[in-house]
C-alpha positions in Angstrom: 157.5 136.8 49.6 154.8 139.6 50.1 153.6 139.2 53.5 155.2 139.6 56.3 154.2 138.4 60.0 155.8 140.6 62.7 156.0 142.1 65.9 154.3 145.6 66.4 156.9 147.0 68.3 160.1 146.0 66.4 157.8 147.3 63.2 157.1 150.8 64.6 160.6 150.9 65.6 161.8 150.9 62.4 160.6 154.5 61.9 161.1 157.6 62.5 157.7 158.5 62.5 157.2 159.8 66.4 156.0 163.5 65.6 153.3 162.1 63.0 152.4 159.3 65.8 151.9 162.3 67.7 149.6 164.2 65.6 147.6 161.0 65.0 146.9 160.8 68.7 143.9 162.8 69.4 142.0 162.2 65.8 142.3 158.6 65.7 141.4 158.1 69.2 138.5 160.2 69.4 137.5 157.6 66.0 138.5 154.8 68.7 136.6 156.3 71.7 133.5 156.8 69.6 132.8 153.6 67.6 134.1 151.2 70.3 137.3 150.1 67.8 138.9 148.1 70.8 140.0 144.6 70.3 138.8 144.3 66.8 140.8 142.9 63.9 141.9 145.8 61.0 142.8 146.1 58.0 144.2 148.9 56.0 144.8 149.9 52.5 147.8 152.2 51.8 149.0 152.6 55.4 152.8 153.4 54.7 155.0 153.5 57.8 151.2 153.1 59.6 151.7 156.2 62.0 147.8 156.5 62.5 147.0 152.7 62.7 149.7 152.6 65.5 146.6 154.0 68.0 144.7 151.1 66.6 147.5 148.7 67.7 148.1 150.5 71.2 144.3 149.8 71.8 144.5 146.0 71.7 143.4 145.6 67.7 144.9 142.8 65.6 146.4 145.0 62.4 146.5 143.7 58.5 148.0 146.5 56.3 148.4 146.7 52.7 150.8 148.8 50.6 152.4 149.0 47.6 156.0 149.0 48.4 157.4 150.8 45.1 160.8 151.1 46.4 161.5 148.1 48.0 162.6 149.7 50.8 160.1 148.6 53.7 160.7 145.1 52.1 163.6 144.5 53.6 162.8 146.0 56.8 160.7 144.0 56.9 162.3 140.8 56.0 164.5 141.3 59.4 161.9 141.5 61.4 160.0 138.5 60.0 158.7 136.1 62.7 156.9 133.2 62.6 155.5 133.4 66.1 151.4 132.7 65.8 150.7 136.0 68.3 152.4 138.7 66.2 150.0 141.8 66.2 150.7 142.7 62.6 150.8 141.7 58.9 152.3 143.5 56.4 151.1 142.3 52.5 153.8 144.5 50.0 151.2 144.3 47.2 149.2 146.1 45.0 145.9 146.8 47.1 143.9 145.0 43.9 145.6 141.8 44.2 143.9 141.7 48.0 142.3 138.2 47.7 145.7 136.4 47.0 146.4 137.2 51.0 143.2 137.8 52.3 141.0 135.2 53.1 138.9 136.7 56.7 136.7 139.1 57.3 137.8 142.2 59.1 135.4 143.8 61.7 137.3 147.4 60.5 138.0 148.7 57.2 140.2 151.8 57.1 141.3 153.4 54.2 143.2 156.6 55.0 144.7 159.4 51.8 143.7 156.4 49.3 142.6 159.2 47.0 139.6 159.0 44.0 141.3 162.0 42.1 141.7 159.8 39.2 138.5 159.8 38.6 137.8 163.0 38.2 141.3 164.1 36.5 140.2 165.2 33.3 137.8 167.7 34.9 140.1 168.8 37.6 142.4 169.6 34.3 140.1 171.3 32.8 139.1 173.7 36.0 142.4 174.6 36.1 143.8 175.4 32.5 141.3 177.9 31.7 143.2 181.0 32.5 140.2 183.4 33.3 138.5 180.9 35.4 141.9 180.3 37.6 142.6 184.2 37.8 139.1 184.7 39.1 139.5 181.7 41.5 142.6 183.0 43.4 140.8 186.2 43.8 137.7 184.2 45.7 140.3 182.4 47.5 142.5 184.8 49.0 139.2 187.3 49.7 137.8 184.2 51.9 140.5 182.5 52.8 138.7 178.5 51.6 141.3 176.6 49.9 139.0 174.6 47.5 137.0 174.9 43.8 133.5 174.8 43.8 132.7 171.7 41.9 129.5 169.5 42.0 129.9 165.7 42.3 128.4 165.0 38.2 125.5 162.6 38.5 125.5 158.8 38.2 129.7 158.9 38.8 130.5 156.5 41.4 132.5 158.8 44.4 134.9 155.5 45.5 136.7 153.1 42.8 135.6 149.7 42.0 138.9 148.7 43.7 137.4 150.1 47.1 133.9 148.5 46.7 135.3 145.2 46.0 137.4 145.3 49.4 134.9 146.1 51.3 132.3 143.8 49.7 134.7 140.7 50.3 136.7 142.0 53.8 134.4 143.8 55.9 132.2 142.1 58.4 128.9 142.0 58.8 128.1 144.7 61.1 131.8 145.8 60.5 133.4 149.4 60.0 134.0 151.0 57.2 136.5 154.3 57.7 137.7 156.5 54.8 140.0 159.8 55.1 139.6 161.3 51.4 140.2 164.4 49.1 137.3 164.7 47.2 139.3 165.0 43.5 137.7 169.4 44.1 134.5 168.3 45.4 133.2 170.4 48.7 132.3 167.1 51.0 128.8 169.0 51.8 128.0 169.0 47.9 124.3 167.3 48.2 124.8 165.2 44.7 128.3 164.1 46.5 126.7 163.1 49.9 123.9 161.3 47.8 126.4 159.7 45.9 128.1 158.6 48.8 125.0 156.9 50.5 124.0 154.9 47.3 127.5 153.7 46.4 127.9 152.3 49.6 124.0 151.1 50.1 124.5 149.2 46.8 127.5 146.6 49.1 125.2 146.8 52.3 126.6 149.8 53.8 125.1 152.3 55.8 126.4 156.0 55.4 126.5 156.9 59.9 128.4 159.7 59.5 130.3 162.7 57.0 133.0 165.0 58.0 135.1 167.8 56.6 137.6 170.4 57.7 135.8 174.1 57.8 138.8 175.8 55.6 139.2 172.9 53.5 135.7 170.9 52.3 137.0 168.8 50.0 139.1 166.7 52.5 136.5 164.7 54.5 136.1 161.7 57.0 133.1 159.0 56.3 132.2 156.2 58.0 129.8 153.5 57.1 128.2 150.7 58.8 128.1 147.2 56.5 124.8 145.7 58.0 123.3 142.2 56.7 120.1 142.6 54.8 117.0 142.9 56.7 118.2 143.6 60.0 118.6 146.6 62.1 121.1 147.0 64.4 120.6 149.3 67.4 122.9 152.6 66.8 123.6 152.7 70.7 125.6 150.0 70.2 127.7 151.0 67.9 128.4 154.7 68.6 129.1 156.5 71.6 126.6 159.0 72.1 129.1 161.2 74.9 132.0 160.4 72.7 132.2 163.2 69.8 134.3 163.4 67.0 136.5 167.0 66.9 139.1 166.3 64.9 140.3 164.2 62.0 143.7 163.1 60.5 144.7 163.6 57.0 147.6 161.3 56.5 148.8 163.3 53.1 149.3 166.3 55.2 150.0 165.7 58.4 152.2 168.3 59.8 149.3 170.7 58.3 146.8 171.8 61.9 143.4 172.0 60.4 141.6 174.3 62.3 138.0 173.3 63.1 135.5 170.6 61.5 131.9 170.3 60.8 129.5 166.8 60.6 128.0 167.4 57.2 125.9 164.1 57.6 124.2 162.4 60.1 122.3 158.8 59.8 120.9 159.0 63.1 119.9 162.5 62.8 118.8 162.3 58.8 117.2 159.1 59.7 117.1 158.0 56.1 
């Protein structure tokens, strides 16, 4: 058995996770807060122990997770606290995320995808970046000078930014007018590269999403937070009603490094602003 029916609250006890529950607080809510994420059903790929999807739980949302469970450790934490009770809050599928539509057969009105990385695609570059010995040495010398902890590389044209993996979950789980909500390391990318932004918009305009909003951390670029908006062809939907103008976004989680405090982020892209 992969999936698991159970109680939020026996499941979060299970964990000693409090200080990273913590520093999901602000970042996830201020997500919450500004895209109305209240009450709506979720689902998320590659949660873990599901310290930042606990704020989605604590404000009334239904919660489907999926992660690979290598160790077969939260397997049987899970098997003791199994119920079969109809109202339980969460479901757990131990799975590999592409097997998805053996469990999964609703639409989600969220999509969130946090640390579930796209380096792979881009690991033979990122391997070459960093082998060339003169190209390193002069690296460390730009980094410590300015204090940026990224490389400088462009998105290369016609490469998809997301795996197919990612497109197909959203294509077939996301509902129409749903949420899509990814927290990324750009594989060495800066998230304001313009071929990576573009790239961003037409992978996801290509499964009937709209690009709302980019984010990165000032010191570090290449870890971003995008959000996209999967509307049904040939029909606007009113912006106001799905973002909180007063409700601003000044902080972002980065589950793969969590105890890390990020100082300061920018909005690198803008739908309502861009208007395109």
């Amino acid at each position: 058995m992969n999936s698991f029916e159970v109680d939020c609250e026996k499941f979060f006890s299970i964990f000693d996770i409090q200080k990273y529950i913590e520093l999901a607080n602000e970042p996830i809510n201020e997500l919450i807060n500004r895209f109305n994420i209240n009450a709506k059903t979720v689902l998320s790929i590659g949660a873990g122990s599901a310290f930042e999807e606990f704020w989605f739980y604590k404000n009334n949302c239904k919660l489907t997770i999926i992660d690979l469970d290598e160790q077969k450790v939260l397997k049987s934490q899970l098997e003791k606290i199994c119920s079969t009770k109809s109202n339980s809050t969460l479901r757990y599928i131990t799975d590999d995320a592409s097997n998805f539509k053996e469990y999964l057969n609703e639409k989600f009105n969220v999509v969130y995808i946090s640390s579930f990385t796209p380096n792979e695609l881009r690991n033979r570059t990122i391997r070459w970046f960093y082998k060339k010995p003169y190209i390193g040495r002069v690296l460390n010398k730009i980094l410590k000078k300015t204090n940026i902890h990224f490389n400088s590389l462009s998105w290369p044209k016609n490469k998809k930014p997301f795996m197919d993996l990612i497109e197909r979950i959203v294509s077939n789980c996301l509902d129409e007018t749903g949420l899509f909500i990814f927290q990324s390391y750009a594989s060495g990318v800066i998230a304001d590269d313009e071929t990576y932004v573009e790239s961003i918009k037409k992978q996801l305009k290509s499964i009937n999403v709209r690009l709302l909003e980019v984010y990165c951390f000032k010191s570090y670029p290449n870890i971003h937070l995008i959000i996209g908006l999967k509307e049904p062809p040939d029909h606007f939907i009113q912006m106001d009603e799905i973002i909180k103008k007063n409700s601003k976004i000044t902080k972002f989680h980065s589950r793969g490094m969590p105890m890390i405090k990020f100082q300061g982020i920018q909005k690198i892209y803008d739908f309502v602003e861009n208007k395109n």
